[in-house]
C-alpha positions in Angstrom: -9.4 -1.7 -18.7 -8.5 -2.0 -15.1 -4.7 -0.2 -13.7 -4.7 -1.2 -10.0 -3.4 1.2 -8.3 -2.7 2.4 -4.0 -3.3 5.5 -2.0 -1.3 5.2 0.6 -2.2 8.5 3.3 0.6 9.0 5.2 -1.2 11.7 7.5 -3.0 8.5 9.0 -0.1 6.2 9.1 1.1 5.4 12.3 4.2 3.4 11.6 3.1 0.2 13.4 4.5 -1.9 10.8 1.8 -4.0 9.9 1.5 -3.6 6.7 5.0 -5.3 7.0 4.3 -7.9 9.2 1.3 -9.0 7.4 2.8 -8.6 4.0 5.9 -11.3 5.6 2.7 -13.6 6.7 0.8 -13.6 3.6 2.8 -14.1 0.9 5.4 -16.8 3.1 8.1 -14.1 2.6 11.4 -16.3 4.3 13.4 -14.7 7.6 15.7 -11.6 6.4 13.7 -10.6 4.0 11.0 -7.9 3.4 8.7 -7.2 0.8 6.9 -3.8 2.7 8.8 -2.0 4.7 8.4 1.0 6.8 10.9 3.7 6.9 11.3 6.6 9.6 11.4 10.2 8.2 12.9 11.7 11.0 16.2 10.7 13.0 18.9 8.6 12.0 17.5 5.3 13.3 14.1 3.6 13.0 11.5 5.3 15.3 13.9 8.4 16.0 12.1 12.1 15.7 14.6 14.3 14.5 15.1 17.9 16.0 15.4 18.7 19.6 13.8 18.2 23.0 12.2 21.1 24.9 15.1 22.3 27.0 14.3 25.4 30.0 11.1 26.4 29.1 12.0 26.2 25.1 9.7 24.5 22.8 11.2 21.5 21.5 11.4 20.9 17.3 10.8 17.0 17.1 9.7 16.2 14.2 9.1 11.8 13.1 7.3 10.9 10.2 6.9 7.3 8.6 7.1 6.2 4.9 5.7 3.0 3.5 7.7 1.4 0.9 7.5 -1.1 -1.7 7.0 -2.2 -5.6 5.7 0.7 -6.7 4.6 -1.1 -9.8 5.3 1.8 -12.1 3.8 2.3 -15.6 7.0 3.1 -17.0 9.0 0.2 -15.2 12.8 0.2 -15.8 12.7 -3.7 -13.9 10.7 -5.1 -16.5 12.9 -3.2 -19.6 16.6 -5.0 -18.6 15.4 -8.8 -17.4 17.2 -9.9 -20.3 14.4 -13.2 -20.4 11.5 -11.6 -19.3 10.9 -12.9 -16.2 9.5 -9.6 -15.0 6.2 -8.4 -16.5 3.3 -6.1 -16.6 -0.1 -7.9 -15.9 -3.2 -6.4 -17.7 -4.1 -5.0 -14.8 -1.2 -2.9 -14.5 0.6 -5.3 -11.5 3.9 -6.1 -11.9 5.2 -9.5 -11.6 7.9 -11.8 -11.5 7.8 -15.7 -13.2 9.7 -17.1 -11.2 10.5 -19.9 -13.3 11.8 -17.6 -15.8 14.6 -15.6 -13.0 18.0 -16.9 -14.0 19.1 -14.6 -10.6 20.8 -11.8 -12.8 19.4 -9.2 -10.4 19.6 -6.2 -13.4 16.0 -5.7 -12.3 17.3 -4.8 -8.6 19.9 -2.5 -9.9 17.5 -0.8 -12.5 14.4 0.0 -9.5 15.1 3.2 -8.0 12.7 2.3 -5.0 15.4 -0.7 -3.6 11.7 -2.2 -3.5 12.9 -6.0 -4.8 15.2 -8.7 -2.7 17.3 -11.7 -3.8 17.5 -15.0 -2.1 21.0 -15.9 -1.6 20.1 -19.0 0.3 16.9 -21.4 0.4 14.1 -19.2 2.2 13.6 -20.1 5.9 9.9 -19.4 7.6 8.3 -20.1 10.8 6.5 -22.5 10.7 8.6 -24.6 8.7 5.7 -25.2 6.2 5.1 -21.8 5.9 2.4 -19.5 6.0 0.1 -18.1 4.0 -1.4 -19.3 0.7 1.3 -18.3 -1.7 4.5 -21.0 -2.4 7.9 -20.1 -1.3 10.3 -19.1 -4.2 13.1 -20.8 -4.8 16.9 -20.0 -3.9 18.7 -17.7 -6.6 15.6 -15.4 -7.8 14.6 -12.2 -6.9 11.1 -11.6 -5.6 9.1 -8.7 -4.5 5.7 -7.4 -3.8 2.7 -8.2 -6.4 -0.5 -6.4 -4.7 -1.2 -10.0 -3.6 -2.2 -10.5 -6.8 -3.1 -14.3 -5.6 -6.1 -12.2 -3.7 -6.9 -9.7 -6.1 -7.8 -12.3 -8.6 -10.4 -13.5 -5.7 -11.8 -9.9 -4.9 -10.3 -9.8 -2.1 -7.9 -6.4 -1.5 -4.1 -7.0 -0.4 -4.0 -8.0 3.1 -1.6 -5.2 4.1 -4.5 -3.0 2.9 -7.2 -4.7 4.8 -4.9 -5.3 8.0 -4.1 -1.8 8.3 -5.4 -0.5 11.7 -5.1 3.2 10.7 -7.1 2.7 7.6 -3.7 4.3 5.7 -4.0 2.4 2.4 -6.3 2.3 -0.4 -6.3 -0.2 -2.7 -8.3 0.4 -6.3 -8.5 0.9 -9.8 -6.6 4.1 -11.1 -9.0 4.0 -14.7 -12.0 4.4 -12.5 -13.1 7.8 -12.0 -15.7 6.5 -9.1 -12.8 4.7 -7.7 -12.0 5.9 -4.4 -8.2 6.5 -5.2 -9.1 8.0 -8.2 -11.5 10.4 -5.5 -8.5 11.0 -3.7 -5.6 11.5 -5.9 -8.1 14.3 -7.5 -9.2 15.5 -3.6 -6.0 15.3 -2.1 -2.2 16.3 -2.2 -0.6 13.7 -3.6 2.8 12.5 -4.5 4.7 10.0 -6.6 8.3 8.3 -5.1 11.2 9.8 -7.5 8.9 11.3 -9.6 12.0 12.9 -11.6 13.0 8.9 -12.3 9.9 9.1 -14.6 8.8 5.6 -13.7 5.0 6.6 -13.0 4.8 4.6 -9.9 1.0 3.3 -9.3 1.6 4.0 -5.6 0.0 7.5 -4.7 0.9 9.4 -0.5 -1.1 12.0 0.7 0.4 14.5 2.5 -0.8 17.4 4.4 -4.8 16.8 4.8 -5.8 14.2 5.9 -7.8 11.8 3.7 -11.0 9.6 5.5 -9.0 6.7 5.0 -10.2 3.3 3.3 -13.8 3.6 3.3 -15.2 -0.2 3.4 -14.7 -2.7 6.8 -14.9 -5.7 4.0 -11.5 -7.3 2.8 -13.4 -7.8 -0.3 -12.5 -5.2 -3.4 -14.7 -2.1 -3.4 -15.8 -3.6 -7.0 -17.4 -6.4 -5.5 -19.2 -4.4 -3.2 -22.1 -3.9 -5.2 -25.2 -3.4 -2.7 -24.1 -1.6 0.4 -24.3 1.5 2.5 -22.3 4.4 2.7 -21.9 7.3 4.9 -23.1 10.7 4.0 -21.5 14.3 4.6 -21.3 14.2 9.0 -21.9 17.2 10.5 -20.6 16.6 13.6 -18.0 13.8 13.0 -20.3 11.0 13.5 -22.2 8.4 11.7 -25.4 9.4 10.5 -28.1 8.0 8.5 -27.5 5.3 6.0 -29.0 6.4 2.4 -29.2 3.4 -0.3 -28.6 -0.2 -0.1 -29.5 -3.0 2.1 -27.4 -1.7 4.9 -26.4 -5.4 5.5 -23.2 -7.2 6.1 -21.6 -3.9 8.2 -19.2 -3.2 5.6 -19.5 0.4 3.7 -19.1 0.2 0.1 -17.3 2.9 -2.4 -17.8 6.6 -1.9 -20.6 8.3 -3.8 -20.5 11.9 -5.1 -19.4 13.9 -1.8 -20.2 11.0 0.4 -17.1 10.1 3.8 -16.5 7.0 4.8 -16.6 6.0 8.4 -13.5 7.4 9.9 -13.5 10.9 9.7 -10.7 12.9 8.5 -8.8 16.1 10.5 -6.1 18.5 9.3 -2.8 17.3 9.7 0.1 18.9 10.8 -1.2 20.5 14.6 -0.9 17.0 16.4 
């Protein structure tokens, strides 16, 4: 059964917001409100290092990192345990939802999430344009809503579009129950960690922290499921693309990674930038 799941590498995020920004355009998300947002692991204010500046001769100790954040869409979700009509729910794919038509505007699902992840709207939801954007309908005053994976594109094969509008190639969208899954490749490769993992939610959302992962590995927007007949990269040995083994080699997007094989951005150690 599929468990959607993201990888979200924050060695390779550059805190440019955006996910955020596209998340807003998307899904017709009204002025005020966020369903992705970027926070700054650093100073007290957004895009403030903390630490100080190299003073006579000194070295400095700045120090700024950013952290994504949104519905982690946990296995063990407290939201969808107090809606008191059951307006929030686990798909069969693992994505948490909301039905909307269901919310009675309780917000016990907002108190219950750890991750502050959900948001309520207080009044009718204004956009820009007026009709809004996007290819998802605005909710209605007086229910919560938050982030669903853009569920409306997964159903399509298409990945979330703050996954395929990411310029650093942070996030990785994919199905946790696949071994040959590229997040399951990198949860298994990689340092990972969970949001709160004390909470014992078992968030769906994976960071890598310390090395540096190669990042999403297909150009497409579609799923790497649907990318059935396509090329990969194989081990570089001098950071560089080299040749193509298997497939067509048509369409210029890469498809998922196979046994050892990197995708087309290479990856560095973290940590001496």
């Amino acid at each position: 059964m599929t468990n959607y799941g993201l990888v979200i590498d924050q060695e390779r995020c550059i805190g440019c917001h955006a996910c955020a920004v596209t998340c807003k355009q998307e899904n017709n998300v009204g002025l005020g409100q966020y369903w992705n947002r970027v926070l700054t692991e650093g100073g007290d204010k957004m895009d403030t290092p903390a630490g100080r500046y190299p003073e006579n001769g000194e070295d400095g100790t700045l120090e700024m990192s950013y952290q994504p954040t949104a519905c982690q869409h946990c296995d063990n979700a407290p939201c969808v345990k107090v809606c008191p009509v059951n307006a929030t729910y686990t798909r069969e794919d693992g994505i948490v939802e909301i039905d909307y038509d269901k919310c009675i505007g309780c917000r016990y699902c907002m108190a219950a999430c750890p991750y502050n992840a959900r948001v309520f709207n207080w009044d009718e939801p204004q956009t820009v344009p007026e009709d809004g954007t996007g290819d998802v309908p605005a909710r209605p005053q007086g229910v919560v809503e938050k982030c669903t994976f853009c569920s409306h594109r997964v159903e399509e094969g298409l990945d979330p579009a703050c996954v395929v509008n990411c310029p650093a190639d942070a996030r990785i969208f994919g199905d946790l129950d696949n071994e040959e899954s590229t997040v399951s490749k990198y949860i298994r490769k990689y340092q990972t960690t969970q949001l709160l993992e004390d909470r014992g939610t078992d968030p769906k959302t994976y960071y890598i922290r310390g090395e540096m992962s190669p990042g999403r590995p297909q150009t497409s927007d579609k799923m790497e499921s649907e990318l059935d007949d396509v090329s990969v990269w194989s081990e570089p040995k001098d950071n560089g693309p080299v040749e193509e083994s298997g497939g067509s080699g048509g369409g210029g997007s890469h498809g998922s990674l196979s046994n050892d094989a990197v995708p087309h951005v290479p990856a560095f150690e973290g940590g001496d930038d």
